[in-house]
C-alpha positions as CSV (number, residue, x, y, z in Angstrom):
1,X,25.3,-5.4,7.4
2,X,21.2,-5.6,8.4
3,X,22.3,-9.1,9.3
4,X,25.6,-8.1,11.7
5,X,23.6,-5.4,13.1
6,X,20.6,-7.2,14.0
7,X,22.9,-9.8,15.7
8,X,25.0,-8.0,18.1
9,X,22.3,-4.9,18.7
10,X,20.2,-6.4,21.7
11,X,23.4,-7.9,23.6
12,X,25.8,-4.4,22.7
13,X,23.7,-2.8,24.3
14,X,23.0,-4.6,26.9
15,X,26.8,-4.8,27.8
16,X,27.0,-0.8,27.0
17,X,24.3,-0.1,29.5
18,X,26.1,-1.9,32.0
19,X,28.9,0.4,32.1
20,X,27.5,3.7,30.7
21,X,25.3,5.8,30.8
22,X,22.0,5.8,28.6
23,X,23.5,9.0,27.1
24,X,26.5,7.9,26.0
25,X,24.8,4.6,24.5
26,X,22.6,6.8,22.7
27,X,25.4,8.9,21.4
28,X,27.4,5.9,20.3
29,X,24.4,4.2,18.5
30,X,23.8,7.1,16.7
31,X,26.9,7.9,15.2
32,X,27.4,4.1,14.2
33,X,23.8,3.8,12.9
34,X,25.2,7.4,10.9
35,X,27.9,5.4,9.7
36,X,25.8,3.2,8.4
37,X,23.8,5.4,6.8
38,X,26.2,7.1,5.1
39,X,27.8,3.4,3.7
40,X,24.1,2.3,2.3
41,X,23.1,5.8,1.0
42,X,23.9,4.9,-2.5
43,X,21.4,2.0,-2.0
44,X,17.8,2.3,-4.1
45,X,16.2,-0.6,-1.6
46,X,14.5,0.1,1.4
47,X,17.7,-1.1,4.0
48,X,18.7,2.2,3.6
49,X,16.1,3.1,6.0
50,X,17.1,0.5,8.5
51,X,19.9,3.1,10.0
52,X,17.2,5.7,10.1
53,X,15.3,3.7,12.5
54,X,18.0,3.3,14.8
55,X,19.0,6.8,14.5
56,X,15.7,8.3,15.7
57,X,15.7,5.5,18.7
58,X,18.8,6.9,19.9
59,X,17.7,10.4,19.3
60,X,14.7,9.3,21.8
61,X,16.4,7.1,24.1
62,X,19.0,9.9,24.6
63,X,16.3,12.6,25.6
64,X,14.2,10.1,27.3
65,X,17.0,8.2,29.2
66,X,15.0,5.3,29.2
67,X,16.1,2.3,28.3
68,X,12.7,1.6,27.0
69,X,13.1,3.7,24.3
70,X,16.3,1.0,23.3
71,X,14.6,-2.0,24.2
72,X,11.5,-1.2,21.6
73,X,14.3,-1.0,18.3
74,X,13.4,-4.8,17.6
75,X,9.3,-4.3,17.4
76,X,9.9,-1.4,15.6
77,X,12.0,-2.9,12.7
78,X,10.0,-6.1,13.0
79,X,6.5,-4.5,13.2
80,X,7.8,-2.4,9.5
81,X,8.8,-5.3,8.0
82,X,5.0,-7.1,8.7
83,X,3.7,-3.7,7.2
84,X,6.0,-3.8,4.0
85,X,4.9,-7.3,2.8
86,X,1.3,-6.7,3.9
87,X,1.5,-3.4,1.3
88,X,4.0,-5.2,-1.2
89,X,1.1,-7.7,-1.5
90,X,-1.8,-5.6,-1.7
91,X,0.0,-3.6,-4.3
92,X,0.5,-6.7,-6.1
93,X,4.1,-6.1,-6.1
94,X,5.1,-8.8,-3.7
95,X,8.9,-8.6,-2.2
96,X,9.0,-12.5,-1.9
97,X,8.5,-12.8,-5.6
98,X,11.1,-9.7,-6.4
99,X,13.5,-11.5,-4.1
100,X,12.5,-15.2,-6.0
101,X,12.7,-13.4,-9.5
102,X,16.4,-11.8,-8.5
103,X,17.5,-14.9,-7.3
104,X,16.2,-17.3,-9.6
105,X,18.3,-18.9,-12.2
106,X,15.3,-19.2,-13.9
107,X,12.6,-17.6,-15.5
108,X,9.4,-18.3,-13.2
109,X,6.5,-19.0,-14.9
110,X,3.0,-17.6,-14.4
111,X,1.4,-20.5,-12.3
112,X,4.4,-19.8,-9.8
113,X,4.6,-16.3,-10.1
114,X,1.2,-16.7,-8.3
115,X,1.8,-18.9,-6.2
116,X,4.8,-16.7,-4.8
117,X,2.4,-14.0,-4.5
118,X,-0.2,-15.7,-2.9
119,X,2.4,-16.9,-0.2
120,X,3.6,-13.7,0.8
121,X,0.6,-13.8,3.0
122,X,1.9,-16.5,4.9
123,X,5.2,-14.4,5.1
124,X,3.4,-11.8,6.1
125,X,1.8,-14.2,9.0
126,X,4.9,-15.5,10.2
127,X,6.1,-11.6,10.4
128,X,3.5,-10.8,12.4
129,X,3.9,-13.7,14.8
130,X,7.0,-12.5,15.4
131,X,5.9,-9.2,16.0
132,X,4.0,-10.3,18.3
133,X,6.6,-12.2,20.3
134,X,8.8,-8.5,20.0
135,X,5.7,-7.1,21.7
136,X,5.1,-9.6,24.7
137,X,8.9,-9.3,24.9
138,X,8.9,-5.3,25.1
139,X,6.1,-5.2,27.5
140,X,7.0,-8.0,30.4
141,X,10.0,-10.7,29.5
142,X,13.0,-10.8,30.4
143,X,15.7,-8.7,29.9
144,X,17.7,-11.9,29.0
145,X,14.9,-13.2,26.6
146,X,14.8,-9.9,25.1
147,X,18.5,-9.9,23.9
148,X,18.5,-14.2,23.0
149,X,15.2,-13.4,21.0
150,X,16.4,-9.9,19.5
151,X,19.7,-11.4,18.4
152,X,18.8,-15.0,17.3
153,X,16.1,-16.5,18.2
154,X,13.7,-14.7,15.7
155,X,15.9,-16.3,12.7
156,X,14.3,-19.6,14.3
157,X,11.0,-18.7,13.8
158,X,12.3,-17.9,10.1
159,X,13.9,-20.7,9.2
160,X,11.2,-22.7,10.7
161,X,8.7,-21.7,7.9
162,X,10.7,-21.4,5.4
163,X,11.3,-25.2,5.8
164,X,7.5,-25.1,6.2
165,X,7.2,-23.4,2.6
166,X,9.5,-25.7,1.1
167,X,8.1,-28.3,2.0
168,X,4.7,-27.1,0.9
169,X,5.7,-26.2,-2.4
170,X,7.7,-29.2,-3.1
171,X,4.7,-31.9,-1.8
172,X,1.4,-29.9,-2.7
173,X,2.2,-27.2,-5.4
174,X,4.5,-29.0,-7.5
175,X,2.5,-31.8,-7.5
176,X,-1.1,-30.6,-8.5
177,X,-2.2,-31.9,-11.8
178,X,-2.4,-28.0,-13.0
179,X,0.8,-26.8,-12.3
């Protein structure tokens, strides 16, 4: 659903804006982000708080009527995402290495256990690259760039280095003498 959403938000509302009011958007998006909310609310992991966001945005795009206050939904999820990793790291908890233990068909030994951990920091990078880019965007692109970059173009940047961190693991970690 994080993956729908994050798809169709930036051109929806572009195309809702068009022919309503910033009211009526804001109305709308929060009672579907609502929805949402009430669909995940039986979830223990933190996408639960992904409708959240998008509640409160709508709550101040609504009493704002600006479509600012729409427009900044992207950085905002993107910049809490940079922060999660950053703390999931520094609390030696890393998500990449939750996510690579869930996922894993098997167990990971202790050499790559810290090497997982250690490369949430370039996750954590690449997250805050595109932060960035969600910030240039917010404050002076186009409103076009906005919704290509907000809808798919960030997933480039992702799969970009996650070929990068594949390819790193495969041709340097994998073949040290110590591992």
């Amino acid at each position: 659903m994080n993956l729908l959403w994050s798809l169709l938000y930036a051109p929806l509302v572009f195309l809702a804006l068009k022919y309503f009011d910033i009211q009526v958007v804001s109305l709308v998006l929060f009672t579907l982000s609502l929805l949402w909310f009430f669909l995940l609310k039986n979830k223990k992991d933190i996408s639960a708080l992904f409708p959240v966001f998008y509640m409160v945005v709508a709550v101040i795009a609504f009493f704002s009527q600006t479509f600012l206050a729409l427009k900044i939904m992207p950085l905002v999820i993107s910049t809490f995402f940079s922060l999660f990793i950053l703390l999931s790291y520094l609390k030696g908890h890393s998500i990449i290495l939750y996510f690579a233990n869930k996922f894993s068909k098997h167990d990971i030994d202790e050499k790559e256990r810290k090497y997982i951990h250690d490369s949430t920091l370039f996750w954590f990078g690449i997250s805050l690259v595109n932060s960035l880019i969600h910030l240039s965007i917010f404050l002076g692109a186009s409103l076009y760039f906005w919704i290509y970059y907000s809808s798919f173009g960030w997933y480039f940047l992702f799969i970009f280095a996650g070929l990068l961190q594949f390819l790193h693991r495969r041709y340097v970690f994998l073949r040290r003498k110590d591992v």
